[in-house]
C-alpha positions as CSV (number, residue, x, y, z in Angstrom):
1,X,37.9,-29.5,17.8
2,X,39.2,-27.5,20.6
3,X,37.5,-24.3,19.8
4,X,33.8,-26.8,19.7
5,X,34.5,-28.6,23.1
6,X,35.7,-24.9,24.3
7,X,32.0,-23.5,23.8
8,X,30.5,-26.8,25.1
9,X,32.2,-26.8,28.4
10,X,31.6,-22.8,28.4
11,X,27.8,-23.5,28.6
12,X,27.9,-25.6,31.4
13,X,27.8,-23.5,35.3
14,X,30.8,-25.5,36.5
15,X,33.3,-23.9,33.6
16,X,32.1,-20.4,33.2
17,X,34.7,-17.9,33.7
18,X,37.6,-20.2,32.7
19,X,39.7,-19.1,29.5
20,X,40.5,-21.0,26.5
21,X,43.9,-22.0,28.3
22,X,42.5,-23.4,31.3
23,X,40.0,-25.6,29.0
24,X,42.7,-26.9,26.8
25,X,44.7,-27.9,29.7
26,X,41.7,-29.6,31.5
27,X,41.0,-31.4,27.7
28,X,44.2,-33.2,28.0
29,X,43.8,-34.5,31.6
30,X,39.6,-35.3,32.1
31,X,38.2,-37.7,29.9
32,X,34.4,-37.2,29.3
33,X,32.0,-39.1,28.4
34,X,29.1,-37.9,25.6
35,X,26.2,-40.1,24.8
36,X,22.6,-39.2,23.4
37,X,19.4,-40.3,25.2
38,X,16.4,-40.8,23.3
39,X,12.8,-39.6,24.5
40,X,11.7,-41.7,27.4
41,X,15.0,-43.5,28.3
42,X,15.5,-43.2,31.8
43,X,19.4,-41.8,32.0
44,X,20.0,-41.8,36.2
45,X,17.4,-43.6,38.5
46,X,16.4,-42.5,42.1
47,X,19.2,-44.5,44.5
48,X,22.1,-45.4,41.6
49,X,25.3,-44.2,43.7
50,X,26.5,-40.9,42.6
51,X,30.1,-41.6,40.7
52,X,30.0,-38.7,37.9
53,X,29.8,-34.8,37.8
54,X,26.5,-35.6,34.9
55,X,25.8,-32.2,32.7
56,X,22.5,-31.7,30.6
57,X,23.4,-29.6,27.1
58,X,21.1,-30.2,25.5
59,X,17.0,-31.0,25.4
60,X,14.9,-31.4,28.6
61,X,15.1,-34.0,31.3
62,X,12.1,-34.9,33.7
63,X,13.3,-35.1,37.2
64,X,11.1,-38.0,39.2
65,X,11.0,-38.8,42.4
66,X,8.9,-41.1,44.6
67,X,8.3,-39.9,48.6
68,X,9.1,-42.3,50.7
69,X,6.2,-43.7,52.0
70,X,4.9,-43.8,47.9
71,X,2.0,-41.8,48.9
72,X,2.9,-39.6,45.9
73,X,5.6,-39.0,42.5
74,X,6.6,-35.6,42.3
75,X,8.0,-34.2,38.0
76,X,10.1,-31.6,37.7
77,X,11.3,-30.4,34.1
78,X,15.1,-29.7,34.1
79,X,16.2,-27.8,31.0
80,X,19.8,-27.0,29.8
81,X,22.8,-25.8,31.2
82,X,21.7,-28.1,34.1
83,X,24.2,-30.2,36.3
84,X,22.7,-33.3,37.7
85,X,22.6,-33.2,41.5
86,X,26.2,-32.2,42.5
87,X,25.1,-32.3,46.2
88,X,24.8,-36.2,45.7
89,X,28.4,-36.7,45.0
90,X,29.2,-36.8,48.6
91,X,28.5,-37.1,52.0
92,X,26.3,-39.4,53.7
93,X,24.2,-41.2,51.3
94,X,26.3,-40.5,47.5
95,X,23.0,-41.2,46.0
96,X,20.7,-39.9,43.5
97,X,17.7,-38.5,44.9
98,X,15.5,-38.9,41.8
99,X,15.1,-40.6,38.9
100,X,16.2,-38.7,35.3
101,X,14.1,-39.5,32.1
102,X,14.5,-37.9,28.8
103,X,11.6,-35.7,27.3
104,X,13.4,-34.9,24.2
105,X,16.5,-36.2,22.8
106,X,19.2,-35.2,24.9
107,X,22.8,-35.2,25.2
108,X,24.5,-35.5,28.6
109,X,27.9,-34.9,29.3
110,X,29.7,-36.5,32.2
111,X,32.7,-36.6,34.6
112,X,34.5,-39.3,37.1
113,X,33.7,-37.7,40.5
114,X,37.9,-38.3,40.8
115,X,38.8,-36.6,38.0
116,X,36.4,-33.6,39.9
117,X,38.9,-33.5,42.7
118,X,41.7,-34.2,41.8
119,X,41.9,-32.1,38.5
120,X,38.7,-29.8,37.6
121,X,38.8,-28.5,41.3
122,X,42.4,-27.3,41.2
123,X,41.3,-24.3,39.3
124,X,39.4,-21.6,41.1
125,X,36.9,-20.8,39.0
126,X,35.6,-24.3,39.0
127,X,35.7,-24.5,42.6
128,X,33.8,-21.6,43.0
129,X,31.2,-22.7,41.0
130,X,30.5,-25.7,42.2
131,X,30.9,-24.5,46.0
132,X,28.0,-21.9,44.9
133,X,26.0,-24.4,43.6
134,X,25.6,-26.6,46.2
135,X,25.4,-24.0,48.8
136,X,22.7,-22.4,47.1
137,X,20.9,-25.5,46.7
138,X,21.9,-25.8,51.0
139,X,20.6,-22.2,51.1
140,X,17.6,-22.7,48.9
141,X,16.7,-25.8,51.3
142,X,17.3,-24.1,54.3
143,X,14.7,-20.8,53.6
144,X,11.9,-22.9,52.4
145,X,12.2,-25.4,55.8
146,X,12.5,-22.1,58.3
147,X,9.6,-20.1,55.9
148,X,6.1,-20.4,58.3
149,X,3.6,-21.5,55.1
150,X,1.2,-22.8,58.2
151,X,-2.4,-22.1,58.1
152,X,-3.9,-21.2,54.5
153,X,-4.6,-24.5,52.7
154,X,-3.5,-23.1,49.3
155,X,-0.2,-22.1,50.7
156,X,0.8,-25.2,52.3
157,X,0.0,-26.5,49.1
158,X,2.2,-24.5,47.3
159,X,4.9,-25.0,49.7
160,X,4.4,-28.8,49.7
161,X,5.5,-28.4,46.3
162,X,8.5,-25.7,47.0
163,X,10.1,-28.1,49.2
164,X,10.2,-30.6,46.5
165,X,11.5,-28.3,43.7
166,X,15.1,-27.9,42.1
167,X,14.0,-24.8,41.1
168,X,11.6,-22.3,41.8
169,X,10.1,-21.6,38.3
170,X,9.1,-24.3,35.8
171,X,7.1,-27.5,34.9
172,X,6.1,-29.6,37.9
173,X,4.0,-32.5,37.9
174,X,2.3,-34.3,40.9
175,X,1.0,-38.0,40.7
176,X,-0.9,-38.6,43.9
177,X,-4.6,-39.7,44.8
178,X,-6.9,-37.0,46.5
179,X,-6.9,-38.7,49.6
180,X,-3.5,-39.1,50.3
181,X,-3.1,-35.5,49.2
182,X,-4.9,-34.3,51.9
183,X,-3.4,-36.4,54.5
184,X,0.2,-34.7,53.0
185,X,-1.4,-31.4,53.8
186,X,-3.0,-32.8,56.6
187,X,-6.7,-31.6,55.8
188,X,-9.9,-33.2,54.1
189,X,-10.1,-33.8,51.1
190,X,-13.3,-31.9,50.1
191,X,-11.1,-29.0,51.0
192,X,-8.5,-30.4,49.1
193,X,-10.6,-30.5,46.3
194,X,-11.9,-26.9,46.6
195,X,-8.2,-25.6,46.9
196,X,-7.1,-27.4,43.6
197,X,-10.6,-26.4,41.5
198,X,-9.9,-22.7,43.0
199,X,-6.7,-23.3,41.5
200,X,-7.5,-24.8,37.8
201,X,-10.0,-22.3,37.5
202,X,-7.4,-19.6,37.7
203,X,-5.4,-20.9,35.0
204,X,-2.3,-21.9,37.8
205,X,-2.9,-25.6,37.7
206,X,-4.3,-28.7,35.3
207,X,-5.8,-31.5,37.0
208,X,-6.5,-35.0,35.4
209,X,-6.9,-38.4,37.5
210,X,-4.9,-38.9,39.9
211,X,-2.8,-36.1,38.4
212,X,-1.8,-32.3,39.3
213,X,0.2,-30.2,36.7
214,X,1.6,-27.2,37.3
215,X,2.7,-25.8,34.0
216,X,4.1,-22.4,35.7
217,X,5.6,-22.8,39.6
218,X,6.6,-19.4,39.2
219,X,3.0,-18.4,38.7
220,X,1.9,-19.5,42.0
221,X,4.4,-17.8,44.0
222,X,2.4,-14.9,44.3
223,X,-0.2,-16.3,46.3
224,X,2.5,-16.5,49.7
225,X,2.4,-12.8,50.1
């Protein structure tokens, strides 16, 4: 049993580099919590306070989020070893930023934000890791605000959806009508319209009613240079 939950935990970012010692220890002072989510069960929502360090381990999540003024929903696919925003945990506003829905079946593994502190972050490896990971997300944050994306239609576009991304490669999805797309990229939306058929008929995007997909962010990268 211990040598299983070993390579579980091992998977995860927060434990990597800890040895089978420091995980046997941890198993007899953290409880977790396993549960399976079926496709389409909806396993965090956007503003539920933040109490557990949440790990994906297996299947895909879809990350949604609804902007603030509900001009627009914004997908992102989160595949495994993911943690579930461990910048919401504190600060300000402990809150999720976005809502978590299964694709696939999933299992998710999760953590009492006290047992974080006051046991899993007593060992260095997992303080490291989750210090790097939420000040690469800070960093992340930080380059796209300060990047100058101003001008080109297609770029603000692109970094419209940069600034909304976990990640920087992937499956995105954006729900929003034409019209209030171009008043996000504050333009017209016949040009709106060109820059998104330039785009389909490249390959880099799908668009449906009321619908953008982006199967590939990575893909459209390219196009800042």
């Amino acid at each position: 049993m211990e040598f299983t939950m070993y390579d579980t935990l091992l998977q995860l970012p927060l434990f990597q580099g800890l040895g089978k010692n420091c995980i046997t220890d941890i198993l007899s002072k953290v409880k977790f919590h396993f549960k399976k989510h079926q496709p389409g069960e909806t396993v965090i929502k956007q503003g539920d306070e933040c109490l557990h360090v949440c790990f994906l381990f297996n299947g895909s999540l879809l990350a949604e989020t609804l902007g603030r003024d509900n001009r627009y929903t914004f997908y992102e696919r989160m595949t495994i070893p993911g943690m579930i925003e461990p910048y919401s945990l504190f600060g300000l506003r402990p809150r999720y930023h976005s809502s978590y829905v299964a694709e696939t079946e999933i299992s998710t593994l999760s953590i009492e934000k006290q047992a974080l502190l006051d046991v899993l972050l007593q060992y260095e490896a997992c303080k490291y890791n989750f210090a790097n990971t939420v000040c690469c997300r800070g960093q992340y944050l930080h380059q796209r605000i300060w990047s100058d994306y101003a001008g080109d239609l297609r770029v603000r576009f692109i970094s419209f959806l940069l600034l909304r991304s976990q990640r920087l490669a992937g499956y995105k999805r954006l729900r929003v009508k034409m019209e209030d797309l171009a008043y996000l990229l504050n333009d017209c939306r016949l040009n709106v319209s060109k820059m998104l058929n330039g785009l389909s008929g490249d390959g880099l995007v799908n668009l449906r009613r009321k619908e953008i997909e982006i199967p590939a962010l990575e893909k459209l990268l390219p196009l800042l240079d």
